[in-house]
N, C-alpha and C positions, 0 to 999 in steps of 0.2 A: 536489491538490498543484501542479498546472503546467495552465496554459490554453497550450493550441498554436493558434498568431494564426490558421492556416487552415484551420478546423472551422465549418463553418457556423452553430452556434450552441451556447452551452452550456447544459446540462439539467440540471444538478445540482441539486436543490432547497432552494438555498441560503436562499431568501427565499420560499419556501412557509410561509407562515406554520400552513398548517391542518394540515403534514406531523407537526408537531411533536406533538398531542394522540395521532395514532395511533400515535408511536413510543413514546409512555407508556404507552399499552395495551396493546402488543407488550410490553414491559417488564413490563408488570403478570401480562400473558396471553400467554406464549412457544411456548406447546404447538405451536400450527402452525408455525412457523420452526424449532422446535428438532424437529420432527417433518422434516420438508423438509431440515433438515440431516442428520440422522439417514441418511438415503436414500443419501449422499458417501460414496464410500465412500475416496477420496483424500485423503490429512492434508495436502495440498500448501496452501500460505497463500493462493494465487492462486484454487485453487479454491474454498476457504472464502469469498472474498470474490465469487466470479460467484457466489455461491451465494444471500449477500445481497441481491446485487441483480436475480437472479432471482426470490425473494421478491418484492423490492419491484415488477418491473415486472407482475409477475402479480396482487398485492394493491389496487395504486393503481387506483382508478375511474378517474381519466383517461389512463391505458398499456392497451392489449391487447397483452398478449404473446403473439406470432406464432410465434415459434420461438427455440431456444437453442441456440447452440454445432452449427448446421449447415455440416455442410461442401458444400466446391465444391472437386470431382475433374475430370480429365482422365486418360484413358484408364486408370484406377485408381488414380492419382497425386494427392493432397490437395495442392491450391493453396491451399491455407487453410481459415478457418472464421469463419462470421460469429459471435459472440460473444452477440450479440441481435438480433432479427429484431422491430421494437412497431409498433405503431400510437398516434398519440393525435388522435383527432377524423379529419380526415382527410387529415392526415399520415403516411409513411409512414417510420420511421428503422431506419438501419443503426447498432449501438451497441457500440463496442468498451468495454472495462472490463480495467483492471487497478491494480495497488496496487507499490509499491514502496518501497523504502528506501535510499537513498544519502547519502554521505558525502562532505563539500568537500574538497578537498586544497589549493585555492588559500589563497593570503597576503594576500591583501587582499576588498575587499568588488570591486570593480572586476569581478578575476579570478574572482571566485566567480558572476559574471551569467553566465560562459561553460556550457553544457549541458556540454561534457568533465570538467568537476572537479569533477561529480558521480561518484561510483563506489559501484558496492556494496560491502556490508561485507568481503565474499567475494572482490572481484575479480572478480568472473562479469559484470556488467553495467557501463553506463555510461549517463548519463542521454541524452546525445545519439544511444546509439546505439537505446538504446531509442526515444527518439522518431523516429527515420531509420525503425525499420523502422513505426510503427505508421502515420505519414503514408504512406510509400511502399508500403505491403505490406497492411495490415490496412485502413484507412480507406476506399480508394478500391477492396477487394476487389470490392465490386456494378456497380462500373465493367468488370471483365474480362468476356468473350465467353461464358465457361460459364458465369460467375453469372447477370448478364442473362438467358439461356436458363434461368437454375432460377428466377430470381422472377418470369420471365414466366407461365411454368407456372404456379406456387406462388399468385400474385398479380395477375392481367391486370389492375384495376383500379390496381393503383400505377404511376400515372404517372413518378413518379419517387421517390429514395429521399434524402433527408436524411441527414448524419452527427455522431455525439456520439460525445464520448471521453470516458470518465468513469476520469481517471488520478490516484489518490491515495497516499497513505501517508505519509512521514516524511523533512523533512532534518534532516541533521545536519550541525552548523558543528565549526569546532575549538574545545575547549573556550575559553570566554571571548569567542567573537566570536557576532555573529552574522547571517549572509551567507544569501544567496536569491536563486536564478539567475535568469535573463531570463524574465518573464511569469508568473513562478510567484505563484499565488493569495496574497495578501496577509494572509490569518488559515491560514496552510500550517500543519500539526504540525511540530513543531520538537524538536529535540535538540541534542546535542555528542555529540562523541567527544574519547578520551584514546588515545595511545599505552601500552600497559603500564608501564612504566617509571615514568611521569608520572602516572598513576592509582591508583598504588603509593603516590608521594609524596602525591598527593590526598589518599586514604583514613588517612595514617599525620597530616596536619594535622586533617582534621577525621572523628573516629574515632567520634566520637558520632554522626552518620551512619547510618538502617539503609538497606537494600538488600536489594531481591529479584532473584535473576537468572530475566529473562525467556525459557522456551521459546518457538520460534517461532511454535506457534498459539496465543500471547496476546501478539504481534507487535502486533495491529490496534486492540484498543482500553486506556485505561487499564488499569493493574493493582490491585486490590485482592485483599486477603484476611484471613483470621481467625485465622490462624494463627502466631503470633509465631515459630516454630519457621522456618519458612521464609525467616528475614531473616538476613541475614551483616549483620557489620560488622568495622572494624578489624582484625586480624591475619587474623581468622577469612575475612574476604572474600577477602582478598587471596593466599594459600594457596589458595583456592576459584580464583582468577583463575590464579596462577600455573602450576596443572596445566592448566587447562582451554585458555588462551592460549597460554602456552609450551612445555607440550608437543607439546598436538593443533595449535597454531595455526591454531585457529580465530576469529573473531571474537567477541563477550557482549556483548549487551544488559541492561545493570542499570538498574530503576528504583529514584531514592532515592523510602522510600516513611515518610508521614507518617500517623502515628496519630489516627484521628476524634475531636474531642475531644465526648465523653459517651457514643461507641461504643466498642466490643469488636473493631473493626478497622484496618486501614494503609491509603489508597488513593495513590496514583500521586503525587507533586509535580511531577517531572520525570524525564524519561531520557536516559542515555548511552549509546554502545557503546565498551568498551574492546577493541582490539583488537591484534596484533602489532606489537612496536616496528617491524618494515619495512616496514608495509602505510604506502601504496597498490606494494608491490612487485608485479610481474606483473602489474597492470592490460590490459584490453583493449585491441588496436590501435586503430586508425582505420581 
């Protein structure tokens, strides 16, 4: 989702061209990944997703995966936890990971480069503060005095430790624009969002429209499914929306979803969050 300018280098295997054969095998032949996951026993989306790329840095011939999700204490007190601990040739890397989802608030393309006018759908996060703490706190963790002392231990041969941040997931513009902050990857997952209110009127213009609402641990990748029972549309959606929105006020994730044609299934065209007419109300400080 977002390249941060002072990461030593980036690892994502964007242009691995040979990456791609083995993920159609994974696909074909799931049993070890979906065995590996099996083992989670947290529904949290964040874990689902180190969990993949735990998979992947233990699979990949060119990663040894050293360690996962180790912590660095002082006097019983967790100063953090390195996230991935790899080796590749004779390279040593510190590798943070996480996924995310935010929402622009700003009015033009200008103000939407700024990291603060990203927000969660929730109000709980904010893209800049997210990245404050992963630079300032997570990234440079192998730099403090009791880490050093554990991967001197753990490692005497690593002369020193390289850092990757492998930060993804999903923005979202207002609906009709479409804006993307400072530095952020250039083919980023992309959405909108609607205010309720507006997404009322959306749905009541174009009613032939179907739509799945997305639970969040199928946040991460396309949606598809077999089941025509699972699709709102037109009144039906929006009554779906309005207890769920305006009572609980919470945020929804809807993808409109379009029918295979010669298949027996819907998969993903695009997606939205509709959520409270006040959000971004109670957003995070600074």
């Amino acid at each position: 989702m977002s390249e941060v300018p002072d990461t030593e280098a980036m690892i994502l295997p964007f242009h691995d061209e040979q990456l791609w054969p083995w993920l159609m095998e994974i696909d074909q032949q799931p049993q070890a990944l979906i065995a590996l996951i099996a083992t989670v026993k947290s529904t949290r989306l964040g874990i689902y997703y180190e969990t993949l790329w735990r998979f992947y840095f233990s699979q990949r011939p060119e990663w040894e995966l050293l360690q996962h999700n180790l912590q660095v204490t002082r006097d019983g007190i967790t100063l953090g936890a390195f996230d991935f601990l790899c080796r590749r040739g004779n390279e040593y890397w510190h590798i943070e990971t996480a996924v995310k989802f935010y929402l622009c608030d700003a009015q033009s393309s200008q103000d939407a480069r700024e990291w603060h006018r990203w927000v969660g759908p929730s109000n709980l996060d904010r893209l800049d503060l997210k990245l404050s703490h992963l630079r300032q706190h997570q990234l440079p963790l192998h730099e403090r005095t009791e880490a050093k002392l554990q991967l001197q231990m753990s490692y005497p041969t690593a002369l020193s430790w390289k850092t990757g941040l492998c930060l993804q997931g999903y923005l979202f513009s207002p609906a009709g624009e479409n804006y993307s902050p400072a530095f952020s990857h250039a083919i980023h997952s992309r959405g909108c969002w609607w205010h309720l209110k507006d997404f009322i009127a959306y749905v009541r213009q174009y009613s032939h429209l179907q739509w799945i609402i997305l639970d969040r641990c199928y946040w991460l990748s396309p949606a598809q499914i077999d089941d025509s029972c699972e699709l709102f549309s037109g009144e039906n959606l929006s009554r779906q929306l309005r207890e769920a929105i305006g009572k609980l006020q919470r945020p929804i994730l809807l993808a409109a979803m379009m029918e295979d044609s010669g298949a027996k299934y819907w998969v993903e065209e695009w997606r939205g969050f509709v959520v409270p007419d006040n959000w971004p109300a109670n957003s995070p400080e600074n």
